[in-house]
C-alpha positions in Angstrom: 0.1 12.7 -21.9 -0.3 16.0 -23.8 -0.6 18.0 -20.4 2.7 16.9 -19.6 4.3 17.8 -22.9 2.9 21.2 -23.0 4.6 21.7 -19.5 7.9 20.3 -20.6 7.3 22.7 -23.8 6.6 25.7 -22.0 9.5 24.7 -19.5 11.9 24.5 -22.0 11.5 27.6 -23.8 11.5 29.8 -20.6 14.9 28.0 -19.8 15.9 28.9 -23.7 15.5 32.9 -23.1 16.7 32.4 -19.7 20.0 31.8 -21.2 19.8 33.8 -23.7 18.9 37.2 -21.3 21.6 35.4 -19.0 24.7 34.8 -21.8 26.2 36.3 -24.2 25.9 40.4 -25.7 22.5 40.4 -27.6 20.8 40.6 -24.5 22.8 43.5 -22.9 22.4 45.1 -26.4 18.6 44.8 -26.4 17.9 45.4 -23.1 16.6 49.2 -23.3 13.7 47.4 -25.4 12.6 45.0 -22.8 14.6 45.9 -19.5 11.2 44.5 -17.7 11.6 41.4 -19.5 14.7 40.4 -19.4 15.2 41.0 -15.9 12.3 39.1 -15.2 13.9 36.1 -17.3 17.4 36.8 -16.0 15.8 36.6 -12.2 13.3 33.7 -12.2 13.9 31.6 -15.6 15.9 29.1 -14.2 13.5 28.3 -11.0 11.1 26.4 -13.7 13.3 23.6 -13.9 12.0 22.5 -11.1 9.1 22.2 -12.7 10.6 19.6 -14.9 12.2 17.6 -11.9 8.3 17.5 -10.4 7.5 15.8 -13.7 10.5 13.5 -13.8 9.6 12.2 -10.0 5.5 11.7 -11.2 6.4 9.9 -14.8 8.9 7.5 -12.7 6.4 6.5 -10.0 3.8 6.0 -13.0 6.3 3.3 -14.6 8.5 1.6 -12.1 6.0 2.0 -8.5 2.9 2.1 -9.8 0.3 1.9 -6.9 3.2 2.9 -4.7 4.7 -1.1 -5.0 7.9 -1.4 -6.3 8.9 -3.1 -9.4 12.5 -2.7 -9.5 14.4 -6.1 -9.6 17.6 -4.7 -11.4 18.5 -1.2 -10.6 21.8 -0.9 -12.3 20.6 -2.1 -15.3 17.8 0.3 -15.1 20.2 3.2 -14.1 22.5 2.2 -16.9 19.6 2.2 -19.5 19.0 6.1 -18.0 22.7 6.8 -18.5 22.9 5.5 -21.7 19.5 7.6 -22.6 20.8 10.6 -21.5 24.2 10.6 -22.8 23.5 9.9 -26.3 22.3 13.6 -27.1 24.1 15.2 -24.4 27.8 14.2 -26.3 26.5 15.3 -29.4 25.4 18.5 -28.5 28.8 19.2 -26.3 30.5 18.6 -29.5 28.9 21.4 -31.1 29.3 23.2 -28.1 32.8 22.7 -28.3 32.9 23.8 -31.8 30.6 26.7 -31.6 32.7 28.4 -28.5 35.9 27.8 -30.6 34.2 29.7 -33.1 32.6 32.6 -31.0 36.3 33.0 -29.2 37.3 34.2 -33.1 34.8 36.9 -33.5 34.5 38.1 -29.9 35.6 38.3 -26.2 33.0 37.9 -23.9 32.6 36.0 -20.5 30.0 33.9 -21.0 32.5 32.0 -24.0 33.8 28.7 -22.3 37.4 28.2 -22.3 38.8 25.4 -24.4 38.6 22.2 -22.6 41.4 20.3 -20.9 41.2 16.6 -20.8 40.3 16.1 -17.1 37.2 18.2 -18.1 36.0 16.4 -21.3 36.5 13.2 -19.2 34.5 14.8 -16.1 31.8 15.7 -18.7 31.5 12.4 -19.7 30.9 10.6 -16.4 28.3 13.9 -16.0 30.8 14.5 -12.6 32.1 17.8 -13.8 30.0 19.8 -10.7 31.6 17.6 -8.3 35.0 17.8 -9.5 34.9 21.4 -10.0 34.9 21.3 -13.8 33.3 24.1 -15.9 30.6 23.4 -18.2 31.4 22.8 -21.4 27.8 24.6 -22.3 24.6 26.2 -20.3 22.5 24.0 -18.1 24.5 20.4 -18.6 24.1 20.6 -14.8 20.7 19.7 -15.0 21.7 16.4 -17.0 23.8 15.3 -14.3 21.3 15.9 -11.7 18.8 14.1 -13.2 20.5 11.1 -13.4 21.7 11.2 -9.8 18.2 11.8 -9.2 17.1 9.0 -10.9 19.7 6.5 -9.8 18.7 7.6 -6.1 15.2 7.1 -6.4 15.7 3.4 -7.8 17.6 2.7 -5.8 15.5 3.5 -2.8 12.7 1.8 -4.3 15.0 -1.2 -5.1 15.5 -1.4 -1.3 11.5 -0.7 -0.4 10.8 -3.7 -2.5 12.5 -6.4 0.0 10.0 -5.0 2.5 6.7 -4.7 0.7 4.2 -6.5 2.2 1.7 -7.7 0.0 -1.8 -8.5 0.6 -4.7 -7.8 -1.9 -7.3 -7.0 -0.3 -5.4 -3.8 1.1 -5.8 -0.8 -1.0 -3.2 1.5 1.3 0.0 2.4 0.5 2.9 0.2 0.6 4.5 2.0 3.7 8.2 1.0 2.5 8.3 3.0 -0.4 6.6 5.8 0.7 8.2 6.0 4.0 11.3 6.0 2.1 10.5 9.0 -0.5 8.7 10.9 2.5 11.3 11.2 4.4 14.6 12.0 2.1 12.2 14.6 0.7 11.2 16.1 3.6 14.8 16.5 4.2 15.4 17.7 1.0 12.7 20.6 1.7 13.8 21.4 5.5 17.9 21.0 5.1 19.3 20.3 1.9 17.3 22.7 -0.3 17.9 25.5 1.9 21.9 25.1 2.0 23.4 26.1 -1.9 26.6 24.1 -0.7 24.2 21.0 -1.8 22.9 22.4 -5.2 26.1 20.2 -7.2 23.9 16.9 -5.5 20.8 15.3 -6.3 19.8 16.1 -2.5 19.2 19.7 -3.3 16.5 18.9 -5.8 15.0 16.0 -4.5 12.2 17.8 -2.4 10.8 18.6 -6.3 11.3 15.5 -7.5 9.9 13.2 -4.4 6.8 15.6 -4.8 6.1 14.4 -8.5 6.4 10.8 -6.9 4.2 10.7 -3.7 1.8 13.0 -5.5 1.3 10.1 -7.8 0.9 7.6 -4.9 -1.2 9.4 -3.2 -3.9 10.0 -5.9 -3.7 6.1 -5.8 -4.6 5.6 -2.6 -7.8 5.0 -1.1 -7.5 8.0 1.5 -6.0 10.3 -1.3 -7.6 13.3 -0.4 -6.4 13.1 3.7 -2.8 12.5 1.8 -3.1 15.4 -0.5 -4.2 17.2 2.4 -1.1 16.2 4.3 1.5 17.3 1.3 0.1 20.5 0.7 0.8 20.9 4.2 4.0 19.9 4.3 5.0 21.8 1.4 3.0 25.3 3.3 5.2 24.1 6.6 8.3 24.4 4.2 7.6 27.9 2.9 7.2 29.1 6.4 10.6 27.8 7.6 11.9 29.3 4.7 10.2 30.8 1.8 11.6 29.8 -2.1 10.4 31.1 -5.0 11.3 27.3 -6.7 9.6 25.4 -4.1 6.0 27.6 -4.5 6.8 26.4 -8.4 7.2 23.2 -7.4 4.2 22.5 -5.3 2.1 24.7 -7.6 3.4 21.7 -10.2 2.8 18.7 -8.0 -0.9 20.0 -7.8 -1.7 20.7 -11.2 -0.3 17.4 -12.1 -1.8 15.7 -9.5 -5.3 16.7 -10.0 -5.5 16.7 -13.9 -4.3 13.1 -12.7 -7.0 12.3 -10.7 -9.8 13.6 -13.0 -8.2 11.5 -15.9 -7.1 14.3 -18.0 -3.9 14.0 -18.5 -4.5 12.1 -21.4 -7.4 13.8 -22.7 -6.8 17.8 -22.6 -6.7 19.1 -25.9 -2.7 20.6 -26.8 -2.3 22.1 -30.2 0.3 19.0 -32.2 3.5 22.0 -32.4 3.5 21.9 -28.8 3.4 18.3 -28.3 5.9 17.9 -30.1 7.8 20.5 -28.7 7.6 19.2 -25.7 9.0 15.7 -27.0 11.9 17.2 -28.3 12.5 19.6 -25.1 15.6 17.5 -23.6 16.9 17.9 -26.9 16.6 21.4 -27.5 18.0 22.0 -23.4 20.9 20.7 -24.8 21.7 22.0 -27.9 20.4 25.7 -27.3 23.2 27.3 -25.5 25.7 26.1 -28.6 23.1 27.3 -31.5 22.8 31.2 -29.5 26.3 31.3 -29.0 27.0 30.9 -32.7 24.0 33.4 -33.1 25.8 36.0 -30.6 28.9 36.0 -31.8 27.9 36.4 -35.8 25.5 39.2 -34.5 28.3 40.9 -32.5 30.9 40.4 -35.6 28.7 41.2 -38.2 25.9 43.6 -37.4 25.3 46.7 -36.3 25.3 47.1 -32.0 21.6 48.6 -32.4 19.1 47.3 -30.1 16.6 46.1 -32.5 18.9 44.5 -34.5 20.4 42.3 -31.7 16.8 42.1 -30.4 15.7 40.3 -33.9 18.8 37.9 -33.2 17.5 37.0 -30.3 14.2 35.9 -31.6 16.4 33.9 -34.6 18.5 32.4 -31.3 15.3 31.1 -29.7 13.6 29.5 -33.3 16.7 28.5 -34.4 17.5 26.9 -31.1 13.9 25.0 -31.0 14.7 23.7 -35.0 18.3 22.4 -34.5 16.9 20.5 -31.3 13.7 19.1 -33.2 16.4 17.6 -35.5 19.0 16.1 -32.8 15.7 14.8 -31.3 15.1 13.2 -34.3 18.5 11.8 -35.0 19.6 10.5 -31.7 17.0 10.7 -29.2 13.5 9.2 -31.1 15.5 6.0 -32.8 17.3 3.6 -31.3 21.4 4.4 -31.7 23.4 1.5 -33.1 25.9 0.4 -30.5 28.6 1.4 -32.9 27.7 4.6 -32.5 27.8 4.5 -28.8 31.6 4.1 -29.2 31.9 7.1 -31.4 30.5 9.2 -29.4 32.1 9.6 -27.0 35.5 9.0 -28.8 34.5 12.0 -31.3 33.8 14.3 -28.1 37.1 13.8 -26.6 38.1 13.9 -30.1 37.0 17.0 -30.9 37.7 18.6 -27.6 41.6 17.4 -27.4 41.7 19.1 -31.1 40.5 22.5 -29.7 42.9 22.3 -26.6 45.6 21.6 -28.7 45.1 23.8 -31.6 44.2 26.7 -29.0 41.2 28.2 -30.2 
């Protein structure tokens, strides 16, 4: 689907500068060359990752409810498959992280280092419970990681249940009312309650009016009164905006349309995306991951190194962003396209506690 990789692309990099207006001193440096800018990422980047949860919600539907019936026999294998999926890069890129804000603590002082881990939190990191426990982040963003899979495990979960009361007749060509009933209302709850509180932004609740919009969106373009159905979620999502207007939520619905409709008019599959982007969009969990670690390095050579002159610290900034797109495209590569060895699923983990429990105890 080349539409949807050039929105995970385009996602991905916005979330990149994000960070990098958000963290560390380049930014602050080269801010009188782009103050519009850089506000304007420091302000709003983040609110396109709900852009990605929009996707995640439609992609899901597509493979494990398609036609809005239920397929899921085994969830916990399914959510351990995600788990396993997810993890893989994610401890691989903490270790760097770990090594790189060791490094960074050497050449400078500046809040948006982490502090060296403590076993508790490598531990937390690992189980992707460290918001719930109250555990910094080892690195920028490795919320999101843990969000997705509790949105993930939710929504199988759900449809898991929806299954034992699908009624099936073939002749029908309505939605299975169990499943949608099901996603309807926990995201119109999402939308009305949770969304609008931040004390639920650590839980999957918080983000799953975005991500149940990706999955009825899908159903509904299914269904044989899709347009009535469309009808009825644009609605819901204009009702939402008038309780309570977010910035993330226009993105969202804005998302669930464009999808939804280059969906129906079969073009997903058939707009034309330039190959770079594609595959830029392939790699894009991979370079989340890894970015924050490769611009920290970045940052803190800059600071050490090189002159405090805008345009200097403005051309590291633009070396932060490619070099944060290449060292993803290779961790993609390496551990996300082929299939890890279980071995290596061992040693993993071990060499990220490993590494962290050297840092605490060397104190760097």
């Amino acid at each position: 689907m080349p539409l949807i990789d050039a929105l995970k692309a385009a996602c991905c990099l916005v979330i990149v500068m994000h960070h990098l207006a958000m963290y560390g001193p380049m930014s602050s440096i080269a801010y009188p060359l782009l103050p519009a800018v850089i506000d304007w990422l420091r302000e709003y980047g983040r609110i396109v990752v709900h852009m990605f949860f929009v996707i995640s919600g439609f992609l899901l539907a597509a493979k494990l409810a398609p036609h809005g019936r239920s397929i899921v026999t085994h969830p916990m294998r399914l959510i351990q498959q995600r788990y396993v999926r997810l993890i893989t890069p994610y401890l691989v890129a903490l270790t760097v992280a770990i090594g790189c804000a060791a490094l960074a603590r050497i050449w400078m002082s500046h809040d948006s280092i982490p502090s060296a881990p403590n076993f508790f939190q490598l531990l937390a990191h690992v189980m992707l419970l460290q918001n719930l426990l109250d555990q910094e982040a080892l690195s920028a963003g490795v919320w999101y990681v843990a969000i997705d899979l509790q949105l993930f495990a939710l929504t199988v979960l759900l449809l898991w249940i929806s299954k034992h009361f699908q009624i099936h007749h073939s002749q029908l060509q309505v939605m299975p009312w169990p499943s949608f009933t099901l996603i309807f209302v926990l995201t119109a709850a999402s939308l009305f309650f949770f969304n609008r509180h931040p004390v639920w932004d650590e839980t999957a609740l918080y983000f799953f009016g975005s991500y149940g919009l990706g999955v009825l969106v899908y159903w509904v373009l299914e269904s044989r009164y899709r347009w009535l159905w469309l009808i009825m979620l644009i609605g819901l999502i204009f009702l939402a905006l008038m309780v309570d207007f977010r910035s993330r939520l226009a993105v969202a619905g804005g998302t669930m349309l464009l999808i939804g409709l280059v969906h129906y008019y079969d073009a997903l599959r058939h707009v034309y995306i330039p190959k770079c982007v594609i595959f830029i969009g392939r790699a894009s969990y991979s370079i989340f991951l890894i970015h924050f670690p490769v611009s920290l390095a970045i940052n803190a050579a800059f600071f050490r190194f090189l002159p405090h002159q805008p345009m200097v610290q403005l051309w590291g900034l633009m070396l932060a962003l490619c070099a944060s797109v290449g060292v993803g495209i290779m961790l993609f590569k390496w551990f996300e396209e082929r299939p890890v060895s279980k071995p290596l699923h061992i040693a993993l983990p071990s060499g990220f506690l490993a590494s962290g429990l050297l840092v605490m105890f060397a104190g760097v």
